[in-house]
C-alpha positions as CSV (number, residue, x, y, z in Angstrom):
1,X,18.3,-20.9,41.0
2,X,14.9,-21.8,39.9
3,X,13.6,-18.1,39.0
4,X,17.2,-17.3,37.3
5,X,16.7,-20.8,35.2
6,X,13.0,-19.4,34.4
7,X,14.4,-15.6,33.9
8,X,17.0,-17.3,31.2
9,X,14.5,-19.0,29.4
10,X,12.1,-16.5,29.1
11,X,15.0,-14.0,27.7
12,X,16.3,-16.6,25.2
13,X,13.1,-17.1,24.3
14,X,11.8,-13.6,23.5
15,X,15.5,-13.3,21.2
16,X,14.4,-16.1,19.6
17,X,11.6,-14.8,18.7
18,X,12.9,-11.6,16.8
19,X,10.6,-11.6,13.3
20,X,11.6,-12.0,10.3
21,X,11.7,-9.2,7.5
22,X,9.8,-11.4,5.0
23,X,7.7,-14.2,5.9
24,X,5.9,-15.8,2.3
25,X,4.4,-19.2,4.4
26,X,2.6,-16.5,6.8
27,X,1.7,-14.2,4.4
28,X,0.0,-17.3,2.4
29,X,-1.6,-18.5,6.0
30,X,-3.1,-14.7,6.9
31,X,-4.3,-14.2,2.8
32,X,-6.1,-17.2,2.5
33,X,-4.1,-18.4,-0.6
34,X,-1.1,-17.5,-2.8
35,X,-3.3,-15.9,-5.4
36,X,-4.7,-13.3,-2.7
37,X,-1.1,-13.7,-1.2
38,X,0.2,-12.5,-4.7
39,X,-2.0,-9.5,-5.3
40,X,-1.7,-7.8,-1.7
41,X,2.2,-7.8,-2.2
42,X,1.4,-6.3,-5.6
43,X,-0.7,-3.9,-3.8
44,X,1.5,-3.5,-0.8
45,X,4.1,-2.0,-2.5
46,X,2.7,0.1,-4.9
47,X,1.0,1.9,-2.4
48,X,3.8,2.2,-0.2
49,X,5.1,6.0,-0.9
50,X,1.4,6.9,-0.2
51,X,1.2,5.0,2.9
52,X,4.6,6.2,4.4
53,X,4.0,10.3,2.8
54,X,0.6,9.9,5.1
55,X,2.3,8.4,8.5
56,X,5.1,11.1,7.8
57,X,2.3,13.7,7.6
58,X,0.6,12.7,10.4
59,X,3.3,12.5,12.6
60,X,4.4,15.9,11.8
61,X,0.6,17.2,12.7
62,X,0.7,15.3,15.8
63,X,-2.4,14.1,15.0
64,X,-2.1,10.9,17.1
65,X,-5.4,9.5,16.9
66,X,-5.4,9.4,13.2
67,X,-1.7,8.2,13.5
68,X,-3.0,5.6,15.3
69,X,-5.4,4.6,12.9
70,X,-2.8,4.4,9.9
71,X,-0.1,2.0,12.2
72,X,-3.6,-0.5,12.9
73,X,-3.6,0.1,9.1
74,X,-0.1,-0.7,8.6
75,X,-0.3,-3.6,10.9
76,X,-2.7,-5.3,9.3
77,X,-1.4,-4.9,6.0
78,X,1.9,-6.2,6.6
79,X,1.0,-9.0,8.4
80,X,-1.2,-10.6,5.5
81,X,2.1,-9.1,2.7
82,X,4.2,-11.4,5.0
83,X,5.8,-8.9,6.3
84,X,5.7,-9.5,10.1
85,X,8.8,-7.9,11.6
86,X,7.2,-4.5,10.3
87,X,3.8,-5.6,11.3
88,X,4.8,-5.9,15.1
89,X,6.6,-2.4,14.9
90,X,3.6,-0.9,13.9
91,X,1.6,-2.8,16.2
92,X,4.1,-2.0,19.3
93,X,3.3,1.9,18.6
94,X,0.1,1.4,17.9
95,X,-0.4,-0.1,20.9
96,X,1.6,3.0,22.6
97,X,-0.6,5.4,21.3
98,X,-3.4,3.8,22.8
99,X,-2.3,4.3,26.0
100,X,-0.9,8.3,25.4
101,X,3.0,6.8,25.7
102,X,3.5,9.4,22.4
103,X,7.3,9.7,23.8
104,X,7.3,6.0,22.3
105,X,6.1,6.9,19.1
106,X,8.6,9.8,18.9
107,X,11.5,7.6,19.4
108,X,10.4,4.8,16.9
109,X,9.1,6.5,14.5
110,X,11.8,7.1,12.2
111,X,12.5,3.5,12.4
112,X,9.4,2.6,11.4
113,X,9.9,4.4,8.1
114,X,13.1,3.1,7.6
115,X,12.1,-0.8,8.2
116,X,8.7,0.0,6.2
117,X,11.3,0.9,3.0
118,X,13.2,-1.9,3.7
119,X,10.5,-4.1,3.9
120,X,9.2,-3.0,0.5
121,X,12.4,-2.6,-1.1
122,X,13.4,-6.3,-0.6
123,X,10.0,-7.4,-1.1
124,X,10.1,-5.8,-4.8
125,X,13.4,-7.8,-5.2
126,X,12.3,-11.1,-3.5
127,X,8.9,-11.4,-5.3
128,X,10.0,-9.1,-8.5
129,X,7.2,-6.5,-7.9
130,X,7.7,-2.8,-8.9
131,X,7.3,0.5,-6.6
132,X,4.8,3.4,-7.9
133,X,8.0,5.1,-9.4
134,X,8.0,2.2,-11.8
135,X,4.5,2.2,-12.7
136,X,3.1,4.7,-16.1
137,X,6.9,4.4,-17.8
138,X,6.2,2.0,-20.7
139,X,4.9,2.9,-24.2
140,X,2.7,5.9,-24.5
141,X,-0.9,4.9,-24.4
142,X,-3.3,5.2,-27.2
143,X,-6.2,7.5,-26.6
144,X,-8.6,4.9,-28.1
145,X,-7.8,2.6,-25.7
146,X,-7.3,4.6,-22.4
147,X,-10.6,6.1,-23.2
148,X,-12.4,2.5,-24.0
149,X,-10.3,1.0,-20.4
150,X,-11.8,4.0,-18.6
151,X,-15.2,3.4,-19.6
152,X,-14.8,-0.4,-18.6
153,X,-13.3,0.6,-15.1
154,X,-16.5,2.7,-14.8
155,X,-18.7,0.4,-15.9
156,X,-17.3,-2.6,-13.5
157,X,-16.7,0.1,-10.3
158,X,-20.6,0.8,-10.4
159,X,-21.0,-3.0,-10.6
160,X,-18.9,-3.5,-8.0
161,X,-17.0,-6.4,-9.7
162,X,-13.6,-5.2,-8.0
163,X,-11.5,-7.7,-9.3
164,X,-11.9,-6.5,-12.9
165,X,-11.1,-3.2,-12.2
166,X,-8.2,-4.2,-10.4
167,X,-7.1,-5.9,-13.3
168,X,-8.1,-3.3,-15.8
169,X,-5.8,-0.8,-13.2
170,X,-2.9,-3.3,-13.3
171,X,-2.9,-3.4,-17.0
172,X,-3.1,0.8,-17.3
173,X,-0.3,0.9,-15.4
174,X,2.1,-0.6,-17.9
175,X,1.4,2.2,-20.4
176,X,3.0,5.8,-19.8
177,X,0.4,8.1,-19.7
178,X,-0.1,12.2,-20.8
179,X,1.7,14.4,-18.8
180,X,-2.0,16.2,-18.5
181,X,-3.3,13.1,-16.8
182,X,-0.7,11.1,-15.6
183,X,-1.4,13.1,-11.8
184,X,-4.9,12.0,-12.2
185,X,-4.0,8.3,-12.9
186,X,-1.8,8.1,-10.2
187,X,-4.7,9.4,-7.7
188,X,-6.9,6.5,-9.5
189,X,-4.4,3.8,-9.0
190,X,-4.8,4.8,-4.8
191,X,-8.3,5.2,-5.2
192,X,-8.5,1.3,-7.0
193,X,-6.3,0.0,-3.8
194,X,-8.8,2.0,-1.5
195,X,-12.4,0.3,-3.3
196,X,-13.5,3.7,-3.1
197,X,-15.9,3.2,-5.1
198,X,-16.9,7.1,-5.4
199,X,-13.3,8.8,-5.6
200,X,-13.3,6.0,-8.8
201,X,-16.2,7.1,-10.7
202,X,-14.7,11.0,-9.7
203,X,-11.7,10.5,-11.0
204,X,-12.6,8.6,-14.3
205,X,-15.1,11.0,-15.2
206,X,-12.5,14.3,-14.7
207,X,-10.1,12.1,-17.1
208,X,-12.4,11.3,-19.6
209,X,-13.4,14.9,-19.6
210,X,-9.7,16.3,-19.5
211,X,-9.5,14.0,-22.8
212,X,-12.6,15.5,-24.4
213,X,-11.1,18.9,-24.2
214,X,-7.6,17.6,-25.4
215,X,-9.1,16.5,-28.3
216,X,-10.6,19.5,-29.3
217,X,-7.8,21.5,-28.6
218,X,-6.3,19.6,-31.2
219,X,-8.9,20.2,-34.1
């Protein structure tokens, strides 16, 4: 009677502990503050379509080791966005993975994409944040002034001060951009949320110089 008492308890207890889709305290705990807390959501979902397109790929490659690799990714991420119901997920076939169970990852993996759109979907209504198909659609951006932000964002990537050019990114992304550039700003906005410092100074320098030539094409 003992061990069923025990068996009961520990049952009850592991339903009790199902996760919740969005945690804000835990998010704020794992961040460090609710500034930090506020930008990772920021980034969190605005690099969602990336992250999911790149698990889907992988997936489809069967390129486990680097699958595993993105759910550690994924784990971590979610669990400082607060998100921890999606962060065990990815940690439970991460952890299968690990140990070759890839029958696991075949069976959950679809519902790993589905909760990881959930997840940012009710995140972007709970803290009022916008997805990457909502970024680049306001009023068409001077030349002047993309061209003087660009040369900022260089200027602060090769001084590594981060925070600036994640500031001068957030603020780029409120314009709509030229259709001859926009792919290339959307490939710097991942590159920003990456700190790769390099693929930044690449891709500012290829859009500087794709405005160049626009400009004489004009004249």
């Amino acid at each position: 009677a003992k061990y069923l008492r025990q068996k009961c308890y520990i049952e009850d207890e592991i339903i009790s502990e199902e996760e919740p889709l969005l945690d804000t305290e835990s998010g704020i705990r794992f961040s460090g503050s609710e500034v930090i807390f506020n930008k990772i959501i920021t980034t969190f979902t605005e690099s969602a379509k990336k992250g999911k397109k790149e698990l889907a790929d992988l997936y489809e490659k069967c390129d486990y080791d680097n699958y595993i690799i993105k759910v550690h990714g994924l784990k971590s991420a979610a669990r400082i966005a607060g998100a921890p119901k999606l962060s065990k997920m990815a940690e439970s076939l991460e952890f299968a993975g690990k140990a070759g169970n890839y029958e696991e990852i075949h069976q959950k993996h679809d519902e790993l994409l589905r909760l990881y759109e959930e997840t940012v979907s009710k995140m972007c209504i709970k803290y009022d944040l916008k997805t990457e198909e909502d970024l680049f659609l306001g009023e068409l951006i001077d030349d002047m002034m993309l061209q003087a932000k660009l040369e900022l964002l260089s200027q602060c990537n090769e001084s590594f001060d981060y925070d600036t050019v994640d500031k001068i990114m957030g603020e780029l992304t409120a314009y709509k951009m030229p259709d001859y550039i926009k792919a290339d700003m959307l490939a710097l906005k991942d590159a920003v949320y990456d700190i790769d410092q390099i693929q930044i100074s690449e891709i500012v320098s290829c859009c500087i110089e794709k405005m160049e030539k626009n400009k004489e094409s004009k004249n």
